[in-house]
N, CA, C and O atoms as a Tripos MOL2 file, in Angstrom:
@<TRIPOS>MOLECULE
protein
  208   207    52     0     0
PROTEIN
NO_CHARGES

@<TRIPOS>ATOM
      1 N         -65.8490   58.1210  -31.1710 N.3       1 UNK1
      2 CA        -65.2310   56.8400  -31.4290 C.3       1 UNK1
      3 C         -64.0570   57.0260  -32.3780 C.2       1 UNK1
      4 O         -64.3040   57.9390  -33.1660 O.2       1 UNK1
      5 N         -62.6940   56.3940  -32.6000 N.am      2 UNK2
      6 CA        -62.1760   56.4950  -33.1400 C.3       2 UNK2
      7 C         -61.9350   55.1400  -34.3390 C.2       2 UNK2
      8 O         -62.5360   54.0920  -34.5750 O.2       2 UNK2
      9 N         -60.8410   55.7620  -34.8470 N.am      3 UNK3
     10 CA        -60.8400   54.4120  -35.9460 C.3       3 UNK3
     11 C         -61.1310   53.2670  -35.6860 C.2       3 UNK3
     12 O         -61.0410   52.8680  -34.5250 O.2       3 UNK3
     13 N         -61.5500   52.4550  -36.6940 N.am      4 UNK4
     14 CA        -62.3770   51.4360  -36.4240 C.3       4 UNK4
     15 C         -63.5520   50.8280  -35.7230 C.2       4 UNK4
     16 O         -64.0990   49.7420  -35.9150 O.2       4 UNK4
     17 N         -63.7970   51.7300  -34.9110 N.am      5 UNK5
     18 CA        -65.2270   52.0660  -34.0670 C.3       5 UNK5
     19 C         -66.4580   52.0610  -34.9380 C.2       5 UNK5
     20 O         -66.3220   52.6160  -36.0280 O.2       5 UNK5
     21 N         -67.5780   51.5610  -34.6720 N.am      6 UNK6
     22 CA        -68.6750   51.8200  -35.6870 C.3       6 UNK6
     23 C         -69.8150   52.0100  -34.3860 C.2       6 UNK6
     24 O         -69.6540   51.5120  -33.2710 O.2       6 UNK6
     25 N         -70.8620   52.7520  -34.7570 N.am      7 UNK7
     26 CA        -72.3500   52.3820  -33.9560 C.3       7 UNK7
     27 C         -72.6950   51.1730  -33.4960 C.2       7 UNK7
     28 O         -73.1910   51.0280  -32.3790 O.2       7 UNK7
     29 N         -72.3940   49.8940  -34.5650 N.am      8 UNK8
     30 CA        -72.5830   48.1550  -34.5130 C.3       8 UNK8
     31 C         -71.7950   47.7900  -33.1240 C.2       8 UNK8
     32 O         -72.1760   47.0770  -32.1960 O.2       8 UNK8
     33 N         -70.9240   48.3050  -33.2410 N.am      9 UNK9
     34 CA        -69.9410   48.0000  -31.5790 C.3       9 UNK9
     35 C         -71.1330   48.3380  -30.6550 C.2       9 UNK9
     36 O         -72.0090   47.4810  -30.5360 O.2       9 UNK9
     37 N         -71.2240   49.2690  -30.1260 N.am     10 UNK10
     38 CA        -72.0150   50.0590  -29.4350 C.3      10 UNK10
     39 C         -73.2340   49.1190  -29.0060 C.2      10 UNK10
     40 O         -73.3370   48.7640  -27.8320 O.2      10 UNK10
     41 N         -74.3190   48.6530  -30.1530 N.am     11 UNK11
     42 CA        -75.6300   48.2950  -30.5570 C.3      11 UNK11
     43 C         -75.0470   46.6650  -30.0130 C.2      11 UNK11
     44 O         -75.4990   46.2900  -28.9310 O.2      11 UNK11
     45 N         -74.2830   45.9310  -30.5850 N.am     12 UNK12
     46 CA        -74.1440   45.0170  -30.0810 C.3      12 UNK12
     47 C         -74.0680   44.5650  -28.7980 C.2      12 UNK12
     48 O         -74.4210   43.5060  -28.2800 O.2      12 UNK12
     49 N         -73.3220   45.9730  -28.1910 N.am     13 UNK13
     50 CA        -72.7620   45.2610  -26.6090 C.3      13 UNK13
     51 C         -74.0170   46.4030  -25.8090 C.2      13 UNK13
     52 O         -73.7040   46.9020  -24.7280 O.2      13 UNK13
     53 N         -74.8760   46.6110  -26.2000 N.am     14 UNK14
     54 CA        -76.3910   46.7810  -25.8370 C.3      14 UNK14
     55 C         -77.6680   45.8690  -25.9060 C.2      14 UNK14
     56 O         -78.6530   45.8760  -25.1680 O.2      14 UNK14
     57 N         -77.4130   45.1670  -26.8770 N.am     15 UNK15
     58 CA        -77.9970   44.0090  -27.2160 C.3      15 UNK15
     59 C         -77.7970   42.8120  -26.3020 C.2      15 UNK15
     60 O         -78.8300   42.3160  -25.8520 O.2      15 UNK15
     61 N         -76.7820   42.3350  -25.9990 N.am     16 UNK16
     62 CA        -76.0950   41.2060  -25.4100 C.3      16 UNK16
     63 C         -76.8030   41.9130  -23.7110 C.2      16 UNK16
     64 O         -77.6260   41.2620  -23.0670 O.2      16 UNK16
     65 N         -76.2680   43.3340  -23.2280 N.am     17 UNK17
     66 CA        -76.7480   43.6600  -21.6780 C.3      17 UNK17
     67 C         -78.1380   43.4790  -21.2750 C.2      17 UNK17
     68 O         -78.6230   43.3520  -20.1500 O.2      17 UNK17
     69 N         -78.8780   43.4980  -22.8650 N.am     18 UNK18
     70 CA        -80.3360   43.2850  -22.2210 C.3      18 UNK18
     71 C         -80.7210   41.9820  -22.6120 C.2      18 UNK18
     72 O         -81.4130   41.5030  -21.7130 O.2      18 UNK18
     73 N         -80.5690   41.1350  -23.6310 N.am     19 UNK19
     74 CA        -80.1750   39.6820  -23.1620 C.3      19 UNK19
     75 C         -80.1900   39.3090  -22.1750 C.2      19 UNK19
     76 O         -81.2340   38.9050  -21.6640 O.2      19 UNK19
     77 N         -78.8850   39.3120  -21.4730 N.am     20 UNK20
     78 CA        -78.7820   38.8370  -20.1760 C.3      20 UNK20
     79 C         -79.6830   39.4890  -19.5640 C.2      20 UNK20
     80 O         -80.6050   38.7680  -19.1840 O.2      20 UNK20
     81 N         -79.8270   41.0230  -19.2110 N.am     21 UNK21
     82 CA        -81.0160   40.8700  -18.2810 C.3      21 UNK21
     83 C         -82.6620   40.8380  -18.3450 C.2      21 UNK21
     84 O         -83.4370   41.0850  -17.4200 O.2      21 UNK21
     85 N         -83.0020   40.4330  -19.8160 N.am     22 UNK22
     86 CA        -83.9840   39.5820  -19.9150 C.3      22 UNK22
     87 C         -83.9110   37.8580  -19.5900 C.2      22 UNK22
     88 O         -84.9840   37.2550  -19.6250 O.2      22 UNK22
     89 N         -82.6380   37.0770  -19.2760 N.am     23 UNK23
     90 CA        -82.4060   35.7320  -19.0590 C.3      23 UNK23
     91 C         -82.2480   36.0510  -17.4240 C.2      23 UNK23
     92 O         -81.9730   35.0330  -16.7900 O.2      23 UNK23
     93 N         -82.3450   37.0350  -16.7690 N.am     24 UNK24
     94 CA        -82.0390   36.7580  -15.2050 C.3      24 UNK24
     95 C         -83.6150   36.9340  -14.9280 C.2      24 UNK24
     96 O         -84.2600   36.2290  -14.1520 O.2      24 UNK24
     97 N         -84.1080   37.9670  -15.6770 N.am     25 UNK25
     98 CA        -85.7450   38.1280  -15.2130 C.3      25 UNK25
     99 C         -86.3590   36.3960  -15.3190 C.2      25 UNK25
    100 O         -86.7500   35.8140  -14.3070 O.2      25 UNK25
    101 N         -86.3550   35.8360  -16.4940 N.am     26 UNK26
    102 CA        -86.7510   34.9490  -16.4580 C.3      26 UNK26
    103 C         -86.4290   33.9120  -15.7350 C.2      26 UNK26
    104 O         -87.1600   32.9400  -15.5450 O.2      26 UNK26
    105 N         -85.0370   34.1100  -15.1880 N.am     27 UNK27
    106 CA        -84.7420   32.6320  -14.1880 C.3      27 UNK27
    107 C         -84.6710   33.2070  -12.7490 C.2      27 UNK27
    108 O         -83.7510   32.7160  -12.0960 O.2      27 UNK27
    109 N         -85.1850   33.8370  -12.3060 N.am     28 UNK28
    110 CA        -85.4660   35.2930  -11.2040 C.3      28 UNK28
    111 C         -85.2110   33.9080  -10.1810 C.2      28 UNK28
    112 O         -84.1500   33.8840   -9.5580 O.2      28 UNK28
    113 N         -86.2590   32.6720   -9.9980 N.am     29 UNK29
    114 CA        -85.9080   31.7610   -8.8870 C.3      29 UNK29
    115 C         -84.7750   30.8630   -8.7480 C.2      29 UNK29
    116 O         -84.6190   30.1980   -7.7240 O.2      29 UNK29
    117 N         -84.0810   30.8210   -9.6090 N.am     30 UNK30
    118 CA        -82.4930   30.0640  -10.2210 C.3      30 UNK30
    119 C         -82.0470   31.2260   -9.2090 C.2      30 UNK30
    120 O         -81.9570   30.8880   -8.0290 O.2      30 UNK30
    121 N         -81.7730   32.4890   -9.5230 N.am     31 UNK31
    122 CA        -81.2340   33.6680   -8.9470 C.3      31 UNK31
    123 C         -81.2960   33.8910   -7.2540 C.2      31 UNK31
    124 O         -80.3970   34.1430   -6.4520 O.2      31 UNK31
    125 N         -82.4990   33.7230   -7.1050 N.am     32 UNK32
    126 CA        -82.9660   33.5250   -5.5070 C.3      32 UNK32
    127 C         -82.2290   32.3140   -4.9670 C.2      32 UNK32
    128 O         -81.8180   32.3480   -3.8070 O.2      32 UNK32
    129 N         -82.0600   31.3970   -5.6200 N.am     33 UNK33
    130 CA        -81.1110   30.5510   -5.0580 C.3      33 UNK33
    131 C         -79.4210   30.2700   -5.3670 C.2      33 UNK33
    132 O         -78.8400   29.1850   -5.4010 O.2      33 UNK33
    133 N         -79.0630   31.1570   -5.5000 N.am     34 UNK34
    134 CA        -78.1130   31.2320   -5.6420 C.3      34 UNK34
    135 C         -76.6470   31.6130   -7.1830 C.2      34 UNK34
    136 O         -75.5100   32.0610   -7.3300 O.2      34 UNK34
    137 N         -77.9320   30.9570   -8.0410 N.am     35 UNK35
    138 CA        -77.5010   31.0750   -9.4260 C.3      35 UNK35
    139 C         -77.1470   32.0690   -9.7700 C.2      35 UNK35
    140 O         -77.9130   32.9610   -9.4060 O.2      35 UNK35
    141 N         -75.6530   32.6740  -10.7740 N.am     36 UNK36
    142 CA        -75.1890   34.0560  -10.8490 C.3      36 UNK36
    143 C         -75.4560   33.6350  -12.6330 C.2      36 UNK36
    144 O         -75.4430   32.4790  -13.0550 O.2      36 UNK36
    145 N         -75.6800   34.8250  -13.4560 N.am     37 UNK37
    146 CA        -75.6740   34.8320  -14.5790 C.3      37 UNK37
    147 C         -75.4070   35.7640  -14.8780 C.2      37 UNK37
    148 O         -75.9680   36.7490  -14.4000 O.2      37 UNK37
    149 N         -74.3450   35.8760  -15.8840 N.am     38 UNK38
    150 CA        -73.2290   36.8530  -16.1210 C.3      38 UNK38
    151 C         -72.9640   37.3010  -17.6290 C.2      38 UNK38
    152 O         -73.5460   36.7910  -18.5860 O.2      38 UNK38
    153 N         -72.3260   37.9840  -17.6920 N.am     39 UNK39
    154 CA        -71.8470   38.5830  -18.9910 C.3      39 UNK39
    155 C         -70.4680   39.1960  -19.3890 C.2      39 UNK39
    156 O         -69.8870   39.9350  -18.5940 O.2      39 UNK39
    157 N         -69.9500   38.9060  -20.5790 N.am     40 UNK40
    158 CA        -68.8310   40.0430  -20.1490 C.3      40 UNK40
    159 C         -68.9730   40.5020  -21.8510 C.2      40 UNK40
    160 O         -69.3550   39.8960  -22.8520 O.2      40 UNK40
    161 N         -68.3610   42.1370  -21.5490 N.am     41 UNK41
    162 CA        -68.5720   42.5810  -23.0500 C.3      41 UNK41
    163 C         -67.3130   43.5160  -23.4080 C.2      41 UNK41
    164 O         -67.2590   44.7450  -23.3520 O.2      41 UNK41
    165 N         -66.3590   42.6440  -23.7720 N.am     42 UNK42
    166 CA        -64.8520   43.2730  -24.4560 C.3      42 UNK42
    167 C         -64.7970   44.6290  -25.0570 C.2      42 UNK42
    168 O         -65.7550   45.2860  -25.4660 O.2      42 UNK42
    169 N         -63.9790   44.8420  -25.0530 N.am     43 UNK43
    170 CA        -63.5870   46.1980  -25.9090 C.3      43 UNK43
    171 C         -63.2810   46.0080  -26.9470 C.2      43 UNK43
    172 O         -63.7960   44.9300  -27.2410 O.2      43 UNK43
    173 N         -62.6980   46.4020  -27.8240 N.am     44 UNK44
    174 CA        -62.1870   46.2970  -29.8540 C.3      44 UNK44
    175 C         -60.8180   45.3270  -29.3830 C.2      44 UNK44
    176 O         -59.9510   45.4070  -28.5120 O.2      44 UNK44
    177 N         -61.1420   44.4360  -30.4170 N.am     45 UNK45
    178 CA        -59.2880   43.3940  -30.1620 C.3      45 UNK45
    179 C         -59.2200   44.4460  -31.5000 C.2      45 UNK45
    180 O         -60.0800   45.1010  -32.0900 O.2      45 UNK45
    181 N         -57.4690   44.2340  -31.7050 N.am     46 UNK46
    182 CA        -56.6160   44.7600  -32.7720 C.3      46 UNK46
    183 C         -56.4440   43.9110  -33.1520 C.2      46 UNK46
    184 O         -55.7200   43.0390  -32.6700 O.2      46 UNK46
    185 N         -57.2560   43.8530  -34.4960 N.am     47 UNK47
    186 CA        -57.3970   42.5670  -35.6840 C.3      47 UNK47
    187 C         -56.9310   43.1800  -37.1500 C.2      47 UNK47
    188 O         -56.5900   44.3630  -37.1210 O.2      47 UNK47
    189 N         -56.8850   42.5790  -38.2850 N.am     48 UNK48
    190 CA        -56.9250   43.0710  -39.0090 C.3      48 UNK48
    191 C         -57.9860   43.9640  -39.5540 C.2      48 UNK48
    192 O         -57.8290   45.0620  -40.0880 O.2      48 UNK48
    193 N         -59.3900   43.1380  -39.2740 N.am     49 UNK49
    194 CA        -60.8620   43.6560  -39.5410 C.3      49 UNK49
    195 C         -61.1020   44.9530  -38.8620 C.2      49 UNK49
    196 O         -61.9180   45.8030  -39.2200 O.2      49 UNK49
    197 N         -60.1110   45.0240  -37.6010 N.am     50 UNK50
    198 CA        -60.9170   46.1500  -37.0200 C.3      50 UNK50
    199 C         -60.3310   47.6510  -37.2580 C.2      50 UNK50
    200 O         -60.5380   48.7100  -36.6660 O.2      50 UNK50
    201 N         -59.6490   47.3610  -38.1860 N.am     51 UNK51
    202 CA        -58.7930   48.6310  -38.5850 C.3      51 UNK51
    203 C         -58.6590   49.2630  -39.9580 C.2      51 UNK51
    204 O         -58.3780   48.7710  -41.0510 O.2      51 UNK51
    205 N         -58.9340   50.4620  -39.5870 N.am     52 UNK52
    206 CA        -59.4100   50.9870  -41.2000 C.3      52 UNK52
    207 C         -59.1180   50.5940  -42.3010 C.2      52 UNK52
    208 O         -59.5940   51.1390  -43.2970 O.2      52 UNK52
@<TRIPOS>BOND
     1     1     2 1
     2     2     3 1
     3     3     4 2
     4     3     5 am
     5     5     6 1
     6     6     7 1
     7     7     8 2
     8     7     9 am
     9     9    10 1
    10    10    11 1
    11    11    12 2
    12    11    13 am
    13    13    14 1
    14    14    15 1
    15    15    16 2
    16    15    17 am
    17    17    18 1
    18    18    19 1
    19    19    20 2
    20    19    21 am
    21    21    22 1
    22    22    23 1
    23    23    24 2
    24    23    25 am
    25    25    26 1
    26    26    27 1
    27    27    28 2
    28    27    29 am
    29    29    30 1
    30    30    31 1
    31    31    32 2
    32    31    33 am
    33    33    34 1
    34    34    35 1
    35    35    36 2
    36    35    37 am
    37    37    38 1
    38    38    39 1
    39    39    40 2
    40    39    41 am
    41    41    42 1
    42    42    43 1
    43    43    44 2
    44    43    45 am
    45    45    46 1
    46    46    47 1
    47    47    48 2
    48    47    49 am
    49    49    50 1
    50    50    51 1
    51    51    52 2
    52    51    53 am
    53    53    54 1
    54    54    55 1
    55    55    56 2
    56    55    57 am
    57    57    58 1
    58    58    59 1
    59    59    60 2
    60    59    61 am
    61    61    62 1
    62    62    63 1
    63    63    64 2
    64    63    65 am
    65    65    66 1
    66    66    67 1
    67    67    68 2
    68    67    69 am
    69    69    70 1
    70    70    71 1
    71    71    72 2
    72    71    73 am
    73    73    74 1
    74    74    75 1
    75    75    76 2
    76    75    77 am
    77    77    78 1
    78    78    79 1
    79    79    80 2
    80    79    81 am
    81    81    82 1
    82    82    83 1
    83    83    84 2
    84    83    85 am
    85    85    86 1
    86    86    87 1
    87    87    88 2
    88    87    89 am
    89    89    90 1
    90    90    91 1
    91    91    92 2
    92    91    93 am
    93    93    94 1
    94    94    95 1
    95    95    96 2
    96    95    97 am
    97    97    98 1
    98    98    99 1
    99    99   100 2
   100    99   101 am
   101   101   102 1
   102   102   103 1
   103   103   104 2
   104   103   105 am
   105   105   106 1
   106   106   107 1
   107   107   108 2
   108   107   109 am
   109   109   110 1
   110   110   111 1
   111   111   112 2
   112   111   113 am
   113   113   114 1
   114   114   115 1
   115   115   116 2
   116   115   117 am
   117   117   118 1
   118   118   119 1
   119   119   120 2
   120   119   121 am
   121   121   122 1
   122   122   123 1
   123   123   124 2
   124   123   125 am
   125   125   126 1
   126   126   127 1
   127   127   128 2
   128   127   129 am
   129   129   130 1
   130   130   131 1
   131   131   132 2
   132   131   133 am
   133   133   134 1
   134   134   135 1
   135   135   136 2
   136   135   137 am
   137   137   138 1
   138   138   139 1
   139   139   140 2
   140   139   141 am
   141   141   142 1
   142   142   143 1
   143   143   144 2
   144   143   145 am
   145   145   146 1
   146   146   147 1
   147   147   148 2
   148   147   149 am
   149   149   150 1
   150   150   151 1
   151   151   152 2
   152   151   153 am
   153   153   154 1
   154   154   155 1
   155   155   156 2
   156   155   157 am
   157   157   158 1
   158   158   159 1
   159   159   160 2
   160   159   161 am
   161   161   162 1
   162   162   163 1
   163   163   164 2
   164   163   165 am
   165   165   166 1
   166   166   167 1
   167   167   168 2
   168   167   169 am
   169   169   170 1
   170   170   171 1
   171   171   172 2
   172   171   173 am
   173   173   174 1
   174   174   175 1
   175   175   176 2
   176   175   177 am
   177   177   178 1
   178   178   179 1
   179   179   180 2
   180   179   181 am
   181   181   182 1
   182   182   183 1
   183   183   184 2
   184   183   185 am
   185   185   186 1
   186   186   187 1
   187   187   188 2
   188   187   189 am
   189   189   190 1
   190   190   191 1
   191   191   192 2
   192   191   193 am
   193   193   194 1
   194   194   195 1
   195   195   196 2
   196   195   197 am
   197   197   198 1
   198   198   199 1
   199   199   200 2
   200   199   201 am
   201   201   202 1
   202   202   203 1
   203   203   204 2
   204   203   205 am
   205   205   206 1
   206   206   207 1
   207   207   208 2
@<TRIPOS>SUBSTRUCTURE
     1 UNK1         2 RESIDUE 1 A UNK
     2 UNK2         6 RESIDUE 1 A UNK
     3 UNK3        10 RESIDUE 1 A UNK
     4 UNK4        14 RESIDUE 1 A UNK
     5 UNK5        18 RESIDUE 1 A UNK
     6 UNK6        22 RESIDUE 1 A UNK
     7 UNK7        26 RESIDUE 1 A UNK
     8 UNK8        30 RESIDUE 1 A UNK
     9 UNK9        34 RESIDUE 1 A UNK
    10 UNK10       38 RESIDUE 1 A UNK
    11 UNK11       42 RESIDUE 1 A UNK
    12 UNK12       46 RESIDUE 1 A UNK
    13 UNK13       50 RESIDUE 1 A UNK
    14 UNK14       54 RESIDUE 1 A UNK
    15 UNK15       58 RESIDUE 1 A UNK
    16 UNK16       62 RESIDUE 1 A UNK
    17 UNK17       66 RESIDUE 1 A UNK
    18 UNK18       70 RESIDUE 1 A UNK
    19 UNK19       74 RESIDUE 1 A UNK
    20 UNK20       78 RESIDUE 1 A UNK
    21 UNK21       82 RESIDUE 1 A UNK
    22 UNK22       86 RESIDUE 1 A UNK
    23 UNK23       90 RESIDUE 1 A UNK
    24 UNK24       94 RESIDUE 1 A UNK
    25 UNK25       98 RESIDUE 1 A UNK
    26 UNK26      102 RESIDUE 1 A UNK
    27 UNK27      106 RESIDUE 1 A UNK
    28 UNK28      110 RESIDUE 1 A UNK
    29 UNK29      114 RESIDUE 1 A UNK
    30 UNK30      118 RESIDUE 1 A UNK
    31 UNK31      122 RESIDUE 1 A UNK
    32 UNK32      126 RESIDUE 1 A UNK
    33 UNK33      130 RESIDUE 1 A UNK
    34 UNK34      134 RESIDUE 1 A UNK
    35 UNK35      138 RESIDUE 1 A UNK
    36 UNK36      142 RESIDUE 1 A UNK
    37 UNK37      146 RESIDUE 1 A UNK
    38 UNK38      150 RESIDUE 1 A UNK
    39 UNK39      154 RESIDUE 1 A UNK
    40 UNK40      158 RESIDUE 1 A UNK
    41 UNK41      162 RESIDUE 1 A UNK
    42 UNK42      166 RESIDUE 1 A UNK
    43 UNK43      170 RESIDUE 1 A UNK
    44 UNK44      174 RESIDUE 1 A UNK
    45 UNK45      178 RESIDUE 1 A UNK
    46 UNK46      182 RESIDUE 1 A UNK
    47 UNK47      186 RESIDUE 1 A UNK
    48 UNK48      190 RESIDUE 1 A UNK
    49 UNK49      194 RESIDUE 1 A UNK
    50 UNK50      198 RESIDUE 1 A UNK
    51 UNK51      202 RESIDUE 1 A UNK
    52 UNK52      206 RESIDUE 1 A UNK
């Protein structure tokens, strides 16, 4: 990882993937009918915070 990168990046947008696919298990018949449940998980914005 380079500057500004931490493990927390990482852990977070691991956190959020199984989220969601603990919320599709549970709505499994929403899903069967058609229902999409989604996610999206960004990369680093260039903030002030995110830079050394």
């Amino acid at each position: 990882m380079g500057p500004g990168h931490s493990g927390a990046d990482a852990a977070s947008k691991v956190a959020q993937v199984v989220a969601v696919r603990a919320t599709a298990e549970r709505r499994a018949g929403d899903l069967a009918g058609g229902a999409l449940i989604a996610s999206v998980c960004p990369g680093i914005v260039d903030t002030a915070a995110s830079r050394p």
